[in-house]
N, CA, C and O atoms as CSV, one atom per row, in Angstrom:
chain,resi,resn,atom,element,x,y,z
A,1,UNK,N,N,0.293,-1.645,12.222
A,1,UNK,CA,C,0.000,-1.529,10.805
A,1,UNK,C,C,1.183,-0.849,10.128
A,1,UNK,O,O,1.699,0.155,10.618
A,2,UNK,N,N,1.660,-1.479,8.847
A,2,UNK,CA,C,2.638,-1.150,8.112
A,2,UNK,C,C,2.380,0.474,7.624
A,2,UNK,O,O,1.265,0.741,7.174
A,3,UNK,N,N,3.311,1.454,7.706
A,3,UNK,CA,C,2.923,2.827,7.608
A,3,UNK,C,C,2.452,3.273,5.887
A,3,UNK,O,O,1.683,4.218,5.707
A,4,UNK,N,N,2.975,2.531,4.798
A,4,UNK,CA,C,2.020,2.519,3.955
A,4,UNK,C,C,2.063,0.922,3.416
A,4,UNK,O,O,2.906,0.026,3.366
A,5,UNK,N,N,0.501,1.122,3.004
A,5,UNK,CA,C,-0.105,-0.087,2.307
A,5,UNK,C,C,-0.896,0.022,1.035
A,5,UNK,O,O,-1.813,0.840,1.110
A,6,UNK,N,N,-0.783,-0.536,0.003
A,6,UNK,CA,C,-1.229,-1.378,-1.137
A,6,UNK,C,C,-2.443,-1.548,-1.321
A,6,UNK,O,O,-2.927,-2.652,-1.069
A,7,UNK,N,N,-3.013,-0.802,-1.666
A,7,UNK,CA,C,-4.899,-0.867,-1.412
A,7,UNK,C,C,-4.853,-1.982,-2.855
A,7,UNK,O,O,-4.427,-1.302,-3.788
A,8,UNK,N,N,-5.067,-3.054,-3.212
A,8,UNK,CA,C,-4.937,-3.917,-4.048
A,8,UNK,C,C,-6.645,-4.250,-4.191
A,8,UNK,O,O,-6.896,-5.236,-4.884
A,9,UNK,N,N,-7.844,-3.508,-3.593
A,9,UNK,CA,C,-9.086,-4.380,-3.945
A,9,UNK,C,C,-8.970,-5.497,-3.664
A,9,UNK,O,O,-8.282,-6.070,-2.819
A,10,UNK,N,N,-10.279,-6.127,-5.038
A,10,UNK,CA,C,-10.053,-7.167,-4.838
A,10,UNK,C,C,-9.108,-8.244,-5.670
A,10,UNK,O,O,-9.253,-9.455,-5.839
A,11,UNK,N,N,-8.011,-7.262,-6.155
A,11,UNK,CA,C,-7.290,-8.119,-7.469
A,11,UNK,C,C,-6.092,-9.230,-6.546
A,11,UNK,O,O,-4.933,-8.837,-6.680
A,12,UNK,N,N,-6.195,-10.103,-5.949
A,12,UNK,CA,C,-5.199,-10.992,-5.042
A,12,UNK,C,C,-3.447,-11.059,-6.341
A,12,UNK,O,O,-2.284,-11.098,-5.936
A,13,UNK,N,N,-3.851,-11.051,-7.651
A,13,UNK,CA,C,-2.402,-10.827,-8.153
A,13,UNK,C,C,-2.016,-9.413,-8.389
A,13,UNK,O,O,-1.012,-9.053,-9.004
A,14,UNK,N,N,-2.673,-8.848,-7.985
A,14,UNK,CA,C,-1.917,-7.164,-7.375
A,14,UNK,C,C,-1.197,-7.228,-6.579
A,14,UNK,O,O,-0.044,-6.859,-6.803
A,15,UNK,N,N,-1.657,-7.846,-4.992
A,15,UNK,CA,C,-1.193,-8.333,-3.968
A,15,UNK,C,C,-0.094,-9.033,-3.592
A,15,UNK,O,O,0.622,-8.784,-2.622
A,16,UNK,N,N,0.057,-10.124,-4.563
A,16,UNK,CA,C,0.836,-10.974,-4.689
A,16,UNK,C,C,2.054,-9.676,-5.238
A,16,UNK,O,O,3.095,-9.410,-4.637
A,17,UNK,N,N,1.655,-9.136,-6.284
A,17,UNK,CA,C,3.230,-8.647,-7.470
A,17,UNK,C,C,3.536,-7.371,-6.357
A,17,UNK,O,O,4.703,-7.011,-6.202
A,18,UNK,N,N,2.584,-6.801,-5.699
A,18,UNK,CA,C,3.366,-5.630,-4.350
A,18,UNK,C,C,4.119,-6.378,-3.110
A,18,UNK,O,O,5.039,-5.804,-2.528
A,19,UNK,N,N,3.672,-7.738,-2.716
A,19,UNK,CA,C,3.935,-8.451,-1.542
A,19,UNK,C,C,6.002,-8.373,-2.060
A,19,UNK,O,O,7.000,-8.073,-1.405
A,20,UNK,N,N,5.760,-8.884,-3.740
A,20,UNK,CA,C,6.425,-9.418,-4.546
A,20,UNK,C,C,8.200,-8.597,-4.137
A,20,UNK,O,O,9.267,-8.994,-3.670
A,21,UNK,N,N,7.444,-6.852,-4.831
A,21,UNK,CA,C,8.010,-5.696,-4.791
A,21,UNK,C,C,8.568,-5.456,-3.788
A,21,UNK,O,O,9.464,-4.617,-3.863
A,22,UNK,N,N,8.299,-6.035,-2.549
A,22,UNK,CA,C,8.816,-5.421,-1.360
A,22,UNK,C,C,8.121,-5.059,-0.547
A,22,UNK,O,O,8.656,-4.711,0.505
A,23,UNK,N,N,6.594,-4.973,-0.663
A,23,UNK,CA,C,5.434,-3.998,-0.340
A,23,UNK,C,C,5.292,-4.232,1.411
A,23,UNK,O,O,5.026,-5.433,1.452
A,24,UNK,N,N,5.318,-3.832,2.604
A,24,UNK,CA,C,4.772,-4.352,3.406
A,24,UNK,C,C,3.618,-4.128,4.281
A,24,UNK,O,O,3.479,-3.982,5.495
A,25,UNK,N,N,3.104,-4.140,3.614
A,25,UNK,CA,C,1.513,-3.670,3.678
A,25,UNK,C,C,0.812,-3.892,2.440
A,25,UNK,O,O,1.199,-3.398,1.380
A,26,UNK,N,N,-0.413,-4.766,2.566
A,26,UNK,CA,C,-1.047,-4.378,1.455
A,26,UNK,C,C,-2.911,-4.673,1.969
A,26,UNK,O,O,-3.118,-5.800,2.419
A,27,UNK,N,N,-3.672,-4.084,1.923
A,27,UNK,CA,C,-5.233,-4.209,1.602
A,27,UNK,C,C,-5.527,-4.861,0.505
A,27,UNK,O,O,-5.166,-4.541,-0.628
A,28,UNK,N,N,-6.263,-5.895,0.838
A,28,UNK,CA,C,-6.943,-6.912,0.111
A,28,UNK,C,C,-8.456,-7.398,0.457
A,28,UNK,O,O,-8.690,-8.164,1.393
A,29,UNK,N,N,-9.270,-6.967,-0.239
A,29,UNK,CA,C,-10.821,-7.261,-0.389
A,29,UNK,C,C,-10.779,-8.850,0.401
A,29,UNK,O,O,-9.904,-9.714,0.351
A,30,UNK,N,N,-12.181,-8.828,1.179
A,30,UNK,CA,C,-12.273,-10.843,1.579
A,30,UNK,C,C,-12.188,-11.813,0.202
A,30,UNK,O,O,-12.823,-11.680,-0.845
A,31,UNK,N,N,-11.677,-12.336,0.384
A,31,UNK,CA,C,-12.291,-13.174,-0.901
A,31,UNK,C,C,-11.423,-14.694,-0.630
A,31,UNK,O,O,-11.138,-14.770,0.566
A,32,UNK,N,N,-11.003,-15.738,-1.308
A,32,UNK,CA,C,-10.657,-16.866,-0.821
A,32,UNK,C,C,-9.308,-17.148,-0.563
A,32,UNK,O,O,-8.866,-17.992,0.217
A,33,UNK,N,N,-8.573,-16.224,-1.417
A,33,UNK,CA,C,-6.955,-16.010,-1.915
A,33,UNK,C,C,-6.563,-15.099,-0.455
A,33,UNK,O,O,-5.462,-15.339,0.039
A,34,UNK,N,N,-7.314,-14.226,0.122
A,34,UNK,CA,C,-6.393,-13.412,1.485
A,34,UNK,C,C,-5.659,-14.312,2.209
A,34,UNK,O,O,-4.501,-14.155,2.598
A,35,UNK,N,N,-6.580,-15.545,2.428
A,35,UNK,CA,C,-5.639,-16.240,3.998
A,35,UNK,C,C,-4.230,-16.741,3.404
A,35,UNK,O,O,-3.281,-16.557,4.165
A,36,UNK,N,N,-3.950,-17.326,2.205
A,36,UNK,CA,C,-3.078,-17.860,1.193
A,36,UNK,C,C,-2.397,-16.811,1.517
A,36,UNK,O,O,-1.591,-16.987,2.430
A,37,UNK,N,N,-2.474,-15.490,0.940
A,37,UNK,CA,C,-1.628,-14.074,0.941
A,37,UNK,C,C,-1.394,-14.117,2.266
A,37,UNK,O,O,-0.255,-14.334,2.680
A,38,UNK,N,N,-2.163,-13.969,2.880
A,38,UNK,CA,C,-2.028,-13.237,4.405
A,38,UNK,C,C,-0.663,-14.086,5.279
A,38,UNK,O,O,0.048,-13.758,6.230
A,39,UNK,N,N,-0.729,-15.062,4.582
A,39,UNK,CA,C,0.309,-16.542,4.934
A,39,UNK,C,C,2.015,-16.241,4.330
A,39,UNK,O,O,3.169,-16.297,4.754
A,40,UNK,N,N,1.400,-15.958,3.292
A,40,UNK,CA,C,2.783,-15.990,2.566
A,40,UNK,C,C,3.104,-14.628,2.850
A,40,UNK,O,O,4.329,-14.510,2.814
A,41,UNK,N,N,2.413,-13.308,3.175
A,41,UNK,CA,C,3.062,-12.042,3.654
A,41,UNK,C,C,3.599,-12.174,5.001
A,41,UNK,O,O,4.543,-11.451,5.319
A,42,UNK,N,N,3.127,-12.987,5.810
A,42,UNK,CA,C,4.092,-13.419,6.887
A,42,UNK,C,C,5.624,-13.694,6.988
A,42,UNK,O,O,6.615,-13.292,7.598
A,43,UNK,N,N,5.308,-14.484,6.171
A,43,UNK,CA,C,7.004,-15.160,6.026
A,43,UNK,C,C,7.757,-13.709,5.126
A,43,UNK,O,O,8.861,-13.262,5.437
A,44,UNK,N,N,7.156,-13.310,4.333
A,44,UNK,CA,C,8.124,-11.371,4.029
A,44,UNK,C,C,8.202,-10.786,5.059
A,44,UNK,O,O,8.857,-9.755,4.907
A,45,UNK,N,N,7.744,-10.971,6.375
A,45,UNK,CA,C,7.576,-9.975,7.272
A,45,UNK,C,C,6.341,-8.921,6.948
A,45,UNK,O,O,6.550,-7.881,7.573
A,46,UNK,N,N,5.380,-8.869,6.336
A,46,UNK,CA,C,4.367,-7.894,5.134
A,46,UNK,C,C,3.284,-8.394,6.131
A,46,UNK,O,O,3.411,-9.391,6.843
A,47,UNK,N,N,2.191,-7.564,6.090
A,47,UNK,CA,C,1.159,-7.648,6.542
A,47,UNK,C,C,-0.272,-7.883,5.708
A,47,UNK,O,O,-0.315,-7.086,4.770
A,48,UNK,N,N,-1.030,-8.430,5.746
A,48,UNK,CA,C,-2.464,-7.921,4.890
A,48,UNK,C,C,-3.399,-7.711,5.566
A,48,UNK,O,O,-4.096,-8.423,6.289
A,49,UNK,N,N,-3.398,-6.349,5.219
A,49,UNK,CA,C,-4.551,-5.557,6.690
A,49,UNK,C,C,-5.810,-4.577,6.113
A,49,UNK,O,O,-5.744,-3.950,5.056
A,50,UNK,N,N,-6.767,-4.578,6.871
A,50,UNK,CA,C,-7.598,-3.738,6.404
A,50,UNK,C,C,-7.635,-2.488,6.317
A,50,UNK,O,O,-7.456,-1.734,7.274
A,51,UNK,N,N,-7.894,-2.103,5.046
A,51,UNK,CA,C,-7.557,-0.570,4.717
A,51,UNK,C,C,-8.508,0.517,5.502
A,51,UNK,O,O,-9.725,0.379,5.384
A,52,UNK,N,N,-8.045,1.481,6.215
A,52,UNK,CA,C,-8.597,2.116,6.792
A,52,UNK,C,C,-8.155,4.140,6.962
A,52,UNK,O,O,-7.051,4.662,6.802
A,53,UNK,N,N,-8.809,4.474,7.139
A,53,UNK,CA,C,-8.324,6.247,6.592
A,53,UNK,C,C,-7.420,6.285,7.361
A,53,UNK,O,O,-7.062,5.447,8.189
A,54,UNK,N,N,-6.895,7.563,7.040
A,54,UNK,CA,C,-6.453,8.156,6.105
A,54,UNK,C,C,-6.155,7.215,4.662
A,54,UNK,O,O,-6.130,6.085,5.151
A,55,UNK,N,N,-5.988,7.088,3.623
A,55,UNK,CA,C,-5.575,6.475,2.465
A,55,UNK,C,C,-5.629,7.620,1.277
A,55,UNK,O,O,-6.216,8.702,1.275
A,56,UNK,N,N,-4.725,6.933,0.166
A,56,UNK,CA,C,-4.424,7.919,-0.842
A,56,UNK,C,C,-4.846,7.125,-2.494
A,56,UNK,O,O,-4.228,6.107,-2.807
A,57,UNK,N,N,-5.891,7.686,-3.420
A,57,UNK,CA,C,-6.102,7.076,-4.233
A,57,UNK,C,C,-5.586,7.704,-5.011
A,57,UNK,O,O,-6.052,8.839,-5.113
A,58,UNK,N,N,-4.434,7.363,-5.925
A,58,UNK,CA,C,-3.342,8.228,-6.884
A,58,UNK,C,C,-4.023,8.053,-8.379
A,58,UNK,O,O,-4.551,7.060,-8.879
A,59,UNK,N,N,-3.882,8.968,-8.747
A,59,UNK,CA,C,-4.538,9.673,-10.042
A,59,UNK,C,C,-3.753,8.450,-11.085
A,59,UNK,O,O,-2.926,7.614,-10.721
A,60,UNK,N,N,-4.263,8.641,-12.356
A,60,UNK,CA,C,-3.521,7.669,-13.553
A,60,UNK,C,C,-2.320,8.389,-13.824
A,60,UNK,O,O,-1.267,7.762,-13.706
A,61,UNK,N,N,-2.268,9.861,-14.243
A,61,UNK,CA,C,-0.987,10.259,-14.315
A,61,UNK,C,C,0.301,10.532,-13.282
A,61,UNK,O,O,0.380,11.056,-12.172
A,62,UNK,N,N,1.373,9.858,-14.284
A,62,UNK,CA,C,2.305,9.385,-13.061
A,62,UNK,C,C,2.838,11.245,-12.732
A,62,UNK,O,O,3.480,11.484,-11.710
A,63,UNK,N,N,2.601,11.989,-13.369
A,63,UNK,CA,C,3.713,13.145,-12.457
A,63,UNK,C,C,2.169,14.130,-11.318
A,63,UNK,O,O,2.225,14.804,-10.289
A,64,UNK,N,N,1.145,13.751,-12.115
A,64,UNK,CA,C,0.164,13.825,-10.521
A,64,UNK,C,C,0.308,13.122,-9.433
A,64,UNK,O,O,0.603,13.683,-8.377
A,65,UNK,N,N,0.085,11.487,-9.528
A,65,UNK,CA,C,0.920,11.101,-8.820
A,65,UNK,C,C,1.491,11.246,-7.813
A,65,UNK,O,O,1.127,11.290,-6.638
A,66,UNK,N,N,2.814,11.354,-8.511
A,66,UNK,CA,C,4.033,11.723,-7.785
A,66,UNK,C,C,3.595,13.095,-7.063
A,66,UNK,O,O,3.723,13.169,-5.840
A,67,UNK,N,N,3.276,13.773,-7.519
A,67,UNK,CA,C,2.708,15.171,-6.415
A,67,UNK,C,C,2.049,15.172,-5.252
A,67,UNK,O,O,2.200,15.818,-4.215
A,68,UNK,N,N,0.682,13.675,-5.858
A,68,UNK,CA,C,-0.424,13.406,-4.700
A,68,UNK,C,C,0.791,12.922,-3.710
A,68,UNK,O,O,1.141,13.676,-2.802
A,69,UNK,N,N,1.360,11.789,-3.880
A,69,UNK,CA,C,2.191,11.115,-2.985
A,69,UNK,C,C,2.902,12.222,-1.896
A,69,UNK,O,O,2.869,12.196,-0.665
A,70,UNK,N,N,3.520,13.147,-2.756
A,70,UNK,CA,C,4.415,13.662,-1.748
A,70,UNK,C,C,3.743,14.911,-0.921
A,70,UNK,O,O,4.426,15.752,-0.337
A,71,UNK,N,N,2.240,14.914,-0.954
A,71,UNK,CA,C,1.781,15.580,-0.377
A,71,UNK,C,C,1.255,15.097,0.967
A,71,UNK,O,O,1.286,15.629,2.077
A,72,UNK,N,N,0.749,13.903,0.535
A,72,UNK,CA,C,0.022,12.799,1.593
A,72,UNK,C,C,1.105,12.626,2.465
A,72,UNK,O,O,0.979,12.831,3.672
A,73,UNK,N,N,2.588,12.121,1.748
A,73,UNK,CA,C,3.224,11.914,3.332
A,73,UNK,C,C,4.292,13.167,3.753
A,73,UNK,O,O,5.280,13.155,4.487
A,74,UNK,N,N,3.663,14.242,2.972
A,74,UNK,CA,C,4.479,15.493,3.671
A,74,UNK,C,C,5.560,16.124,2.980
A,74,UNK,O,O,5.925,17.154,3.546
A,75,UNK,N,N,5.988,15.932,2.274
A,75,UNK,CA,C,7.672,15.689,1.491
A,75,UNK,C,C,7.321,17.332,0.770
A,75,UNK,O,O,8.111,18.256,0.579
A,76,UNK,N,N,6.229,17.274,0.556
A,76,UNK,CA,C,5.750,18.578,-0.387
A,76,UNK,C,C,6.446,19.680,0.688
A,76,UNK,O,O,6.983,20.607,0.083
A,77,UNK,N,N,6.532,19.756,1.930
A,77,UNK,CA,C,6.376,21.094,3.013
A,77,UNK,C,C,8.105,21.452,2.739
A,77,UNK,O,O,8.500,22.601,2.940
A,78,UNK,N,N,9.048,20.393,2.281
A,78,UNK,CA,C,10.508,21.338,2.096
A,78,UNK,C,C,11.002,20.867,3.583
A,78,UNK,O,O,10.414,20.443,4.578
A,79,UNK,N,N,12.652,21.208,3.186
A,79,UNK,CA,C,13.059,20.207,5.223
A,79,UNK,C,C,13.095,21.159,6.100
A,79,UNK,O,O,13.255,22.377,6.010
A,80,UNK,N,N,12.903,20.350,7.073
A,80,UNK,CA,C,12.546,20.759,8.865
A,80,UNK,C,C,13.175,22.597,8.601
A,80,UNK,O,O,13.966,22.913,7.712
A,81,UNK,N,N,12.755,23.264,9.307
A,81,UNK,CA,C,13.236,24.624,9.575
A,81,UNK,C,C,14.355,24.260,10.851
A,81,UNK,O,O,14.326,23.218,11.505
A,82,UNK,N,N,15.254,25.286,11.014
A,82,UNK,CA,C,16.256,24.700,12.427
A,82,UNK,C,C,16.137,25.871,13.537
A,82,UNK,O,O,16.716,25.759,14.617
């Protein structure tokens, strides 16, 4: 599993515009459009996989956000001690 992923629901042109972005990973609800995605994230090298915890649901404001983010993957703790 791609180390982060795209929780996209069930919106398949979310999916598509992150696949788009570069994304490689993205969660996508069942619905008729996954196997289509799931096809064409292949050929990006991208995955469409089921979302599963740990996951991070980021607030509307972007400088929360940006805080939640860098907490979830650590960035908040400052570099390595030597």
């Amino acid at each position: 599993m791609p180390r982060l992923v795209v929780d996209c629901g069930p919106d398949p042109g979310l999916a598509l515009a992150a696949l788009r972005l570069g994304a490689k990973g993205v969660a996508l609800d069942a619905g008729p459009a996954r196997p289509r995605l799931a096809a064409l994230a292949a050929t990006l090298g991208a995955e469409v996989v089921e979302l599963v915890p740990p996951w991070l649901d980021l607030p509307d404001d972007a400088a929360a956000a940006r805080r939640a983010l860098a907490r979830f993957i650590g960035m908040d703790r400052g570099p390595p001690s030597r």
